[in-house]
N, C-alpha and C positions, 0 to 999 in steps of 0.2 A: 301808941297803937301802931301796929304794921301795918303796910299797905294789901298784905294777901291774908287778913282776916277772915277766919270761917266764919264770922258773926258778922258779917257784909256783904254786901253785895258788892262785886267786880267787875272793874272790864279787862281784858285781854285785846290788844291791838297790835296789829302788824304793818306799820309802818315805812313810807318811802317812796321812792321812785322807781318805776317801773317802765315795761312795753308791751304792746299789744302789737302782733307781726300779722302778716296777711299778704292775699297775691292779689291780683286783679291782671290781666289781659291787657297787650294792647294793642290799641287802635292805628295807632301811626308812629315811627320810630323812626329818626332821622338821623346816622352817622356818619352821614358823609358829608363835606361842606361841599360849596360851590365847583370847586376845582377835583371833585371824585375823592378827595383825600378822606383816609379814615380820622373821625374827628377824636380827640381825646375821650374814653368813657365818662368822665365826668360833666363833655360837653354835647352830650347824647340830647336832645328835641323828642322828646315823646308826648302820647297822649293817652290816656288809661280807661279801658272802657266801661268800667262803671261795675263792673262783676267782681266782686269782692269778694274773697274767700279768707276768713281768719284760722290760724294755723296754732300759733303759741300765743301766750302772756305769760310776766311772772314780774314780782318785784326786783332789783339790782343785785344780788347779794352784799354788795359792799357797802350799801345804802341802807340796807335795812334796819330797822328799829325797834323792837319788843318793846312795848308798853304796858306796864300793870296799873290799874287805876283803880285805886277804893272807891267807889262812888258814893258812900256814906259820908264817908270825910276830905274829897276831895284832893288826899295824896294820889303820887303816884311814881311809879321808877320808871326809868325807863336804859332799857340793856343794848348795847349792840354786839355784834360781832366778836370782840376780844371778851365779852361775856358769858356767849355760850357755854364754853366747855365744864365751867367752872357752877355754870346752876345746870350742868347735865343734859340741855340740848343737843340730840344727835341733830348735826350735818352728815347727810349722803351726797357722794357725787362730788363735791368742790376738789378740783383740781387744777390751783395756778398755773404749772406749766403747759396746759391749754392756749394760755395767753402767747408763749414765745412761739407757738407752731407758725409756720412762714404760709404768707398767704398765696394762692395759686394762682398763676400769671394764668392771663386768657387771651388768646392771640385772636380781637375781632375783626379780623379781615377774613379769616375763615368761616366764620358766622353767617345765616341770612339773621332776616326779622322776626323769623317765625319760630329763631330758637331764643326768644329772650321772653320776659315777662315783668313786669313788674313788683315790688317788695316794699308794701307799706307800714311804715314803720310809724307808731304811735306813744307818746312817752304819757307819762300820767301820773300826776303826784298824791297823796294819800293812803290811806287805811286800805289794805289791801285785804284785810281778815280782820273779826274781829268776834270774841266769844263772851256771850253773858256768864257768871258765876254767880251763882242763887246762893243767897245765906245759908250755911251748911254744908254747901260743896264745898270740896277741897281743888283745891287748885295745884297742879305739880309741874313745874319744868320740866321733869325727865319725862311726861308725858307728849312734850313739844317735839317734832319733827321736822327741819326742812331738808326740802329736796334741792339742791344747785342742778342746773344744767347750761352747759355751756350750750349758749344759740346767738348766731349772729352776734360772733365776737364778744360777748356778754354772760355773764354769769349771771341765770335768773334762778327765783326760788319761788319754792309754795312750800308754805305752811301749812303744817297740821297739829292737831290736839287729838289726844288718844285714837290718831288712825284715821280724824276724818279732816277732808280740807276744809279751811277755813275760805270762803269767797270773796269777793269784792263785796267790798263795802262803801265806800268812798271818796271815791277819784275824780279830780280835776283834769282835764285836759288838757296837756301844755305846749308838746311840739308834735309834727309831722312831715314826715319825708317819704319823698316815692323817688325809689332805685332800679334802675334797669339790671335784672341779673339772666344771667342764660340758665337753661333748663339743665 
């Protein structure tokens, strides 16, 4: 028996590690040490005021994992990346040489406080989509969609099935980081 049986019932999963990005304001930012000197960016003293605004999320692309699961029988495949092409998954948008662009120096002595903000960055493991298939539905790869977009250094994706996205399903929480960026 195959795992994408029209006389069963399916699951479809989209699989992996992802980010949820966002700004937040802030409250107090410290770059200067003791002696006036501008401190390294990464030894920036901030405080974040609590106003949160979410901006993107997407799974990694390079993380990602397709899942087909019979749920009558308990198989299930599971595809990545070097699989697409071959069961007919468009990728739009994926473009490696994104990765070698040079990143742009920021000279913060020119800077006040009030041109920076905050950038929090949230990672999250799990099911990022996932589609029931009712006994008698057909289930098609060429039907599958992702979109890549490069953000914050990162290649994120959202799935789709014939045209509509697939949502969060279920995600763990696993890291967070808040970054001082200028506006």
């Amino acid at each position: 028996m195959t795992v994408n049986d029209i006389n069963s019932i399916r699951t479809f999963s989209v699989c992996g590690y992802g980010y949820e990005w966002g700004t937040e304001g802030i409250d107090s930012l410290e770059r200067f040490d003791e002696d006036n000197e501008l401190l390294d960016e990464y030894d920036f003293e901030f405080e974040g005021n609590g106003d949160y605004e979410s901006l993107n999320d997407g799974i990694e692309f390079d993380d990602i994992s397709l899942i087909l699961r019979n749920n009558d029988t308990g198989e299930e495949e599971i595809y990545e990346q070097k699989d697409f092409e071959k069961l007919g998954i468009k990728v739009n948008g994926y473009d490696p040489d994104k990765l070698k662009q040079p990143s742009k120096k920021i000279d913060h002595s020119k800077l006040t406080d009030k041109d920076y903000y905050l950038e929090i960055e949230e990672g999250f493991k799990g099911i990022w989509g996932q589609l029931e298939i009712k006994k008698g539905e057909i289930f098609d790869f060429k039907k599958v969609t992702i979109e890549v977009e490069f953000y914050s250094d990162t290649f994120i994706s959202k799935v789709s099935y014939d045209g509509v996205e697939l949502e969060d399903y279920d995600l763990d929480g696993k890291s967070r980081s808040e970054n001082p960026k200028v506006r």
